[in-house]
C-alpha positions, 0 to 999 in steps of 0.5 A: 500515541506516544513519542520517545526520544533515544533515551527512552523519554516521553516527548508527546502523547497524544490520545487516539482511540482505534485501532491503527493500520497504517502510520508514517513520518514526513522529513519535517517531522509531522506524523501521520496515523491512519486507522479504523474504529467501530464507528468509521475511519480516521486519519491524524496529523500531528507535528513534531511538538505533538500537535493535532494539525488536522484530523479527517474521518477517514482512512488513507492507507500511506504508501510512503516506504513502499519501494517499486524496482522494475527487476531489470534496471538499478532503479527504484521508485518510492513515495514520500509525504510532502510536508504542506498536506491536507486532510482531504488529499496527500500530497506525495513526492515519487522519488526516482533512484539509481541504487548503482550510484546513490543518486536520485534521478528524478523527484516529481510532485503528485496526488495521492487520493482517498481511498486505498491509494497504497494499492498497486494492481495492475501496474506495469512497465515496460523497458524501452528507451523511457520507462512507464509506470502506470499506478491506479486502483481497480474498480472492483475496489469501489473506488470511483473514479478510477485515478490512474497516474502514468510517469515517464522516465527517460535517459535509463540505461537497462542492464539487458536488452530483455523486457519484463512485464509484469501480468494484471492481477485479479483478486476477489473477496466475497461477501464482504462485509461477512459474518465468518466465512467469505471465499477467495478468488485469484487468478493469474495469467502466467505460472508463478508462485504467490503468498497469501496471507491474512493480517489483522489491525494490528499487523499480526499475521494470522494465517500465511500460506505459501503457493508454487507454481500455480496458473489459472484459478485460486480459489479457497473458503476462508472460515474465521469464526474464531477470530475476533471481528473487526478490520483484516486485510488480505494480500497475496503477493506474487512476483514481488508485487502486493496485493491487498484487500480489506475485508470486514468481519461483523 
């Protein structure tokens, strides 16, 4: 992994062998690179000098940069990594701003656990006088326990007296881990049209279908006997909200 400056000069490099899935930066400078290898996972820290702070074995899928907007409000929620984290749990700042004004609203301190906490599903909001957004893992991810963290903002103005829900999502993928082909599943409660996609490690896009209008059952056969093996990820995102699966093809 190297770092240049705006000159195109080398400042760091410092060797990591994988293939990277995810990466980010924290405000004092720290980097942090998360990916998968044939023989697990690994997370990286590494400081602003290029060096190593700690390195735990295995992925945290950052959701710094994910933006949430509750479609009604002039409101959006992002996350941030604190700078004194370790390896076994990130320690984020979910940032509340007033995209009218430019201010910040609110800024609280929480933990974001291992694995796959980049995984928004089932999230929902409701506008009254206080907002609640509701961010966990499904169960169908293999995570146990669920963690599931709840916010409350107050003082929030709405543009409109209308309400906006959001439906649970369901997506399903199996077999996983497969050989070639696995079978897709996704449902949704309410008409919307979604796009799907499958990614590879390296973020390259190597199939993308879009849906309209669609209720009820999705299901598709997905063969990938072409494709090299390793880590893809499947997303599916409908009504500004993504979902994303990791499958593993060997």
């Amino acid at each position: 992994m190297n770092k240049y400056n705006a000159n195109d000069s080398l400042i760091w490099s410092v060797p990591i062998s994988g293939d990277l899935v995810g990466m980010t930066v924290d405000k004092a400078g720290n980097s942090y690179f998360t990916g998968e290898t044939l023989a697990g996972s690994f997370t990286y820290k590494i400081n602003s000098q290029g060096v190593v702070i700690w390195n735990n074995p295995n992925p945290i899928y950052l959701p710094t940069g994910f933006i949430y907007s509750d479609l009604s409000l002039n409101v959006y929620y992002s996350v941030e990594v604190k700078r004194n984290t370790t390896g076994d749990t990130l320690l984020n700042y979910l940032n509340t701003y007033d995209d009218a004004n430019g201010v910040m609203l609110s800024s609280q301190l929480i933990p974001i656990l291992l694995p796959e906490s980049r995984i928004l599903c089932n999230a929902k909001m409701t506008i009254d006088n206080n907002i609640n957004l509701i961010i966990g893992v499904e169960q169908a991810y293999d995570v146990q326990p669920i963690n599931i963290y709840k916010y409350t903002f107050q003082n929030l103005t709405a543009i409109s007296d209308s309400k906006n829900n959001i439906e649970n999502c369901s997506l399903t993928i199996y077999p996983n881990p497969t050989t070639s082909v696995f079978t897709i599943n996704y449902s949704s409660n309410s008409a919307q049209g979604f796009l799907f996609r499958i990614i590879n490690s390296k973020g390259q896009i190597i199939y993308s279908e879009s849906i309209t209008q669609y209720k009820g059952e999705y299901t598709q056969i997905i063969d990938m006997k072409n494709q090299a093996k390793g880590v893809y990820f499947i997303e599916i995102i409908a009504e500004r909200i993504k979902t994303v699966r990791k499958i593993v093809l060997d």
